[in-house]
C-alpha positions as CSV (number, residue, x, y, z in Angstrom):
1,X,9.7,2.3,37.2
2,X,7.2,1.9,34.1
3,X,4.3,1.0,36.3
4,X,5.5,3.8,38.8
5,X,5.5,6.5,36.2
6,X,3.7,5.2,33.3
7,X,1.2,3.0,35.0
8,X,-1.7,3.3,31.6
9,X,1.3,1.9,29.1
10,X,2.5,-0.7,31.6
11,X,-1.5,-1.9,32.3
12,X,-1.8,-2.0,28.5
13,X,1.3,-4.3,28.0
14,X,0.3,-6.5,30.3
15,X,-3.0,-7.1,29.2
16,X,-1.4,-7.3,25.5
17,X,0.8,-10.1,26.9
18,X,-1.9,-12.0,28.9
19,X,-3.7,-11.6,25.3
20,X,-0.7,-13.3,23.3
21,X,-0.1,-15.8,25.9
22,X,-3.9,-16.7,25.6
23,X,-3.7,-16.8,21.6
24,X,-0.7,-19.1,21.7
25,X,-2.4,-21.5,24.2
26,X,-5.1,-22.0,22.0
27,X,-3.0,-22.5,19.2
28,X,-1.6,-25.0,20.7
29,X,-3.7,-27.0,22.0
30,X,-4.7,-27.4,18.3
31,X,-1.8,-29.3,17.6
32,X,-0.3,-30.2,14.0
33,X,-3.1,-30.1,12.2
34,X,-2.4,-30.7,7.9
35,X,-5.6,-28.9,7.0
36,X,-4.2,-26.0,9.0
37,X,-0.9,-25.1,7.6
38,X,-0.6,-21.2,9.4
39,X,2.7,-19.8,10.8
40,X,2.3,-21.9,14.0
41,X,1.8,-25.3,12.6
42,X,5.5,-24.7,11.1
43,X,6.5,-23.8,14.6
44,X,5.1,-26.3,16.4
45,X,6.3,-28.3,14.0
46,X,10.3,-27.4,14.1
47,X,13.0,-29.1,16.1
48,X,16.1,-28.3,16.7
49,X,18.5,-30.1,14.2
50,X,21.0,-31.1,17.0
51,X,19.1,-32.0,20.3
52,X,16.0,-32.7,18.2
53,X,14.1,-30.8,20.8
54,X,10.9,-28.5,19.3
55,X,10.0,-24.8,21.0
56,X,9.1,-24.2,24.2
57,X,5.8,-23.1,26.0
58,X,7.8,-19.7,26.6
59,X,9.5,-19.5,22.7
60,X,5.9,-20.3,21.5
61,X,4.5,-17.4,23.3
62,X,7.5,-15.0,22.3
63,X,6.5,-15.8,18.5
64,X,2.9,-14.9,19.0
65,X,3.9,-12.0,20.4
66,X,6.4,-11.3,17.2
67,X,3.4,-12.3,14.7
68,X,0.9,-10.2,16.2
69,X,2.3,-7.2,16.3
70,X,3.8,-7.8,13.0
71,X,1.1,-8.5,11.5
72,X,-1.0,-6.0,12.7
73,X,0.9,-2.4,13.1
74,X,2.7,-2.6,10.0
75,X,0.3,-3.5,7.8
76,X,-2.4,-0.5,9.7
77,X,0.4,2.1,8.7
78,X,0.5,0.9,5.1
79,X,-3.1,0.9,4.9
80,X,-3.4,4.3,6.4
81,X,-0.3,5.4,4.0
82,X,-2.0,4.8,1.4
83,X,-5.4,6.7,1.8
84,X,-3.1,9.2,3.0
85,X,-1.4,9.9,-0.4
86,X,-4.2,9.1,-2.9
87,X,-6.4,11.5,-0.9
88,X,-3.5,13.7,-1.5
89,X,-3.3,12.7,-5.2
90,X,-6.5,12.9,-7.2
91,X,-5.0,12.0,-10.6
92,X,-3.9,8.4,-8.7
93,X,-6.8,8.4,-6.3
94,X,-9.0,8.5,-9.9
95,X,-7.4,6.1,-12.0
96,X,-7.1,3.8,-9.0
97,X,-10.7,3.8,-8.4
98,X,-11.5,3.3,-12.3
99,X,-9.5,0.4,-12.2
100,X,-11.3,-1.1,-9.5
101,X,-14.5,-0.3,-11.1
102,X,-13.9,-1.4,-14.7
103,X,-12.4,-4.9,-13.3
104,X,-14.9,-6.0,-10.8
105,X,-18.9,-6.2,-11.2
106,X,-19.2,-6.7,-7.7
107,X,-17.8,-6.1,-4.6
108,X,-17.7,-9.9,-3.5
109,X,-15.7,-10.3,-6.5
110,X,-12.8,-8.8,-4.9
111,X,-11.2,-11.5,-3.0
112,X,-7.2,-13.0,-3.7
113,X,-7.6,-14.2,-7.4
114,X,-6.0,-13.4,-11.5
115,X,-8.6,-10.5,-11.4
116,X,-7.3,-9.0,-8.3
117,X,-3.5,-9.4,-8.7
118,X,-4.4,-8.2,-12.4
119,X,-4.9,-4.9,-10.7
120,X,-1.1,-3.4,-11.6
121,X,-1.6,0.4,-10.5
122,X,-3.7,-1.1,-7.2
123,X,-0.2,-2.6,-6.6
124,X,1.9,0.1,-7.6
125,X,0.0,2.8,-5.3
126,X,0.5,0.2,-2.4
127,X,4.7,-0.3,-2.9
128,X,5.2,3.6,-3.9
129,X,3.6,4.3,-0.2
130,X,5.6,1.3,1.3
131,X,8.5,3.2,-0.2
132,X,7.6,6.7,0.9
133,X,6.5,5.7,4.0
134,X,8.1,2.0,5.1
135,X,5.9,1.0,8.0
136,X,9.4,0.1,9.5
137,X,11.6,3.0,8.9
138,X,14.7,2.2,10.4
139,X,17.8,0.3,9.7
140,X,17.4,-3.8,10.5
141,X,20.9,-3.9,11.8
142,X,23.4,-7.0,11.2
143,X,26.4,-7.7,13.4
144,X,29.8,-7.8,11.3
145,X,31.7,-11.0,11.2
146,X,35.1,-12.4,12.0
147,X,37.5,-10.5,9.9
148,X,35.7,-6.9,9.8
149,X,33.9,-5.4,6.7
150,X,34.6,-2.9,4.2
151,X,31.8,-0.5,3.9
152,X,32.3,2.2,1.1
153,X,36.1,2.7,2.0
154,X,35.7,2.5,5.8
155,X,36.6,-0.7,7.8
156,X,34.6,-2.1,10.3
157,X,35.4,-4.5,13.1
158,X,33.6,-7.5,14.0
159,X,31.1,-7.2,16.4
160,X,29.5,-4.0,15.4
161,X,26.3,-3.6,14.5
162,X,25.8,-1.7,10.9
163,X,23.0,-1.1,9.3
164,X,21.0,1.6,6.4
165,X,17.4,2.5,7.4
166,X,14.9,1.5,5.0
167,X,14.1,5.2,4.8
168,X,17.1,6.2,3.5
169,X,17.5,3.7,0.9
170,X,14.1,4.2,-0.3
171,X,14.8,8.2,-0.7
172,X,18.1,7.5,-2.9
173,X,17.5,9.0,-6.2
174,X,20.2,6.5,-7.4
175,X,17.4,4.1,-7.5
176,X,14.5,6.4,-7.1
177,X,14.2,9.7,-9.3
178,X,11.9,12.5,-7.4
179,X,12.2,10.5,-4.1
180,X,9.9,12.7,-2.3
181,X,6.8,12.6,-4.8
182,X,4.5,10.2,-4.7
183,X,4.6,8.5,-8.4
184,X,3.1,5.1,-8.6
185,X,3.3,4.5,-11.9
186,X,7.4,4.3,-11.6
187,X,6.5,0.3,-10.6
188,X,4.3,-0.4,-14.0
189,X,6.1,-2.9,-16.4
190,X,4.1,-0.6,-19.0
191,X,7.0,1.5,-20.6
192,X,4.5,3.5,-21.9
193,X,2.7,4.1,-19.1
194,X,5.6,4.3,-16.8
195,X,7.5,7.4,-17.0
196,X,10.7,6.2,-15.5
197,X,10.6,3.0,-16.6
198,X,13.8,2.8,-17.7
199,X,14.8,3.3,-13.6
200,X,12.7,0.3,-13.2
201,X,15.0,-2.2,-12.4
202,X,17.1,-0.1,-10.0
203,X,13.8,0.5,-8.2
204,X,13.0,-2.9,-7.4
205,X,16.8,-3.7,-6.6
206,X,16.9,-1.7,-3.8
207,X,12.8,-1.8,-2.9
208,X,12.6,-3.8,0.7
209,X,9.9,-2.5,3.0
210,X,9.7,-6.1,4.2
211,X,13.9,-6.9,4.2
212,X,15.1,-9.4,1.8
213,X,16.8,-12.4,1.9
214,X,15.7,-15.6,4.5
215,X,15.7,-13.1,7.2
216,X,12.7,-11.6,5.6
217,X,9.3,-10.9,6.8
218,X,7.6,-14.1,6.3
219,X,4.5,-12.3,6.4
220,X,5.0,-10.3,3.5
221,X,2.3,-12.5,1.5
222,X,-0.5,-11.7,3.8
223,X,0.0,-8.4,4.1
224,X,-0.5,-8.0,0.7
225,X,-3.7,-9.8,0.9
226,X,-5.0,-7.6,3.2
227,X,-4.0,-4.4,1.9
228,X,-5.4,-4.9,-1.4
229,X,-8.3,-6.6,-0.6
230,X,-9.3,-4.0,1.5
231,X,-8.7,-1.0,-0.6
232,X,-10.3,-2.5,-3.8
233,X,-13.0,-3.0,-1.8
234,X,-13.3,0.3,0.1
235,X,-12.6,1.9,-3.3
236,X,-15.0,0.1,-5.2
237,X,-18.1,0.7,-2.6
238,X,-16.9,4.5,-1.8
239,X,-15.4,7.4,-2.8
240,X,-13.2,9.4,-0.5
241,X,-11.4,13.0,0.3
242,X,-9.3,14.4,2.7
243,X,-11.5,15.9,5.8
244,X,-11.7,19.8,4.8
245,X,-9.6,21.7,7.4
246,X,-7.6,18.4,8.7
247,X,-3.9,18.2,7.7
248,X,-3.8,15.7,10.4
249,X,-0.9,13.3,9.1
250,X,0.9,15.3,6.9
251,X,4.1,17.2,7.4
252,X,4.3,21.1,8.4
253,X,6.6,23.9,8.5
254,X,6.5,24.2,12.4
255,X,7.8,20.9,12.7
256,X,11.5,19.3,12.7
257,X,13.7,19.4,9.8
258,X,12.9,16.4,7.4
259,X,9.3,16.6,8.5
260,X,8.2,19.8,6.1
261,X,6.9,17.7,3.3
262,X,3.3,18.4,3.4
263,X,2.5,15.8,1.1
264,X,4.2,13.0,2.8
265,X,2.6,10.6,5.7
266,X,4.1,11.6,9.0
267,X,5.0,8.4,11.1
268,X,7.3,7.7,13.9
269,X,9.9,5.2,14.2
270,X,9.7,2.8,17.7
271,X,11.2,-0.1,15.4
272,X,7.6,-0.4,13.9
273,X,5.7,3.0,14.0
274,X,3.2,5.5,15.0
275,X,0.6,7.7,13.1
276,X,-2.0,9.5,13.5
277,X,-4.1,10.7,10.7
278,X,-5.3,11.0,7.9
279,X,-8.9,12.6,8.5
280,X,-11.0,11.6,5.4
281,X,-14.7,11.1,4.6
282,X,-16.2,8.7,3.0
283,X,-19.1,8.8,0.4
284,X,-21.3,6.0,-1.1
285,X,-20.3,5.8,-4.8
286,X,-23.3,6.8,-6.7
């Protein structure tokens, strides 16, 4: 029926797939090479503790699927978070940008290094947006086990499916006081320049934009490789507003309930998400 009635999305996933298939292929004609340890050398290198059997052809190609879109949507809506909020914050887009400035000389100086991860607020703009604005919104659900659970005075069989959405836990002002503004400095270790530093520790307990525990994303390392890398190094080479007249992004008052922030990045949850926006220009640093 997709190809029937949405023939353009259904020519796009198969071209996707022939795409991933292709990737994996090549992978794997690679073989286990030591100098090469990515994701798929682990893969290719598992086996199954029991039959002692490794992945198949098929599972191979199912994980390239998995690691492509994982590592390329989420990390795109974290990126785009963030310009979206310091365009929307000049007091962080500014001390952000000094940062940058007074740490690096040049701009091939920013690469994964002590100067870089030195950068504490370049980090703390990045998690406050992840916590705004989790590139995957919704609730990673768990199945409950033999015997049931008790959840908050409510039992639950076994074989249900429970979960929170990341969304909601990161808008709890248990853990996070003035959930809805964006305040980056609530991640520095800096007392002094940390306002609620003393909700610190409740911040990071309940912070997972990536999940926690072995079921995490096992890509969490590289996306923040990427994201700061790239900022520093758009920051340091340009500055940047918001488009005049664009609010493209942002919430409104003529949308849904819960989507009337202005200030806060606008995505949609399909287990990753979708944007659109923001609008902003770009302008050599003189």
């Amino acid at each position: 029926m997709d190809k029937l009635f949405f023939h353009k999305i259904a020519g796009q996933r198969a071209q996707y797939m022939q795409y991933s298939k292709a990737q994996a292929m090549e992978r794997t004609k690679l073989g286990v090479d030591a100098d090469r340890r990515d994701f798929f050398y682990y893969l290719l290198n598992a086996k199954d503790s029991e039959t002692g059997k490794g992945f198949s052809m098929d599972e191979l190609w199912g994980e390239s699927n998995l690691l492509i879109i994982a590592g390329s949507d989420t990390t795109s809506t974290a990126m785009a978070g963030t310009f979206f909020y310091l365009a929307h914050n000049a007091t962080a887009l500014h001390k952000l940008i000094r940062e940058i400035r007074d740490t690096f000389a040049h701009v091939e100086e920013i690469v994964m290094g002590a100067k870089l991860s030195g950068c504490s607020f370049l980090r703390a703009c990045i998690d406050e947006t992840m916590r705004m604005t989790p590139p995957v919104a919704g609730a990673l659900p768990r199945e409950v086990l033999t015997g049931g659970l008790d959840i908050d005075g409510h039992h639950i069989p076994a074989g249900v499916d429970v979960g929170v959405p990341i969304y909601a836990i990161h808008h709890n002002a248990d853990y996070f006081p003035q959930p809805f503004d964006y305040v980056p400095e609530r991640w520095l270790a800096d007392a002094a320049a940390n306002p609620l530093h003393s909700r610190l520790a409740d911040a990071q307990s309940a912070y997972n934009p990536f999940s926690i525990g072995p079921r995490g994303c096992i890509g969490k390392g590289l996306a923040y490789v990427e994201l700061t890398v790239t900022i520093a190094r758009v920051l340091y080479l340009y500055d940047l507003r918001l488009a005049p007249g664009t609010r493209l992004g942002a919430g409104s008052s003529d949308l849904e309930v819960g989507r009337t922030r202005a200030t806060e990045y606008q995505i949609q949850d399909v287990f990753a998400s979708k944007k659109d926006g923001p609008v902003l220009q770009f302008r050599a640093k003189g």
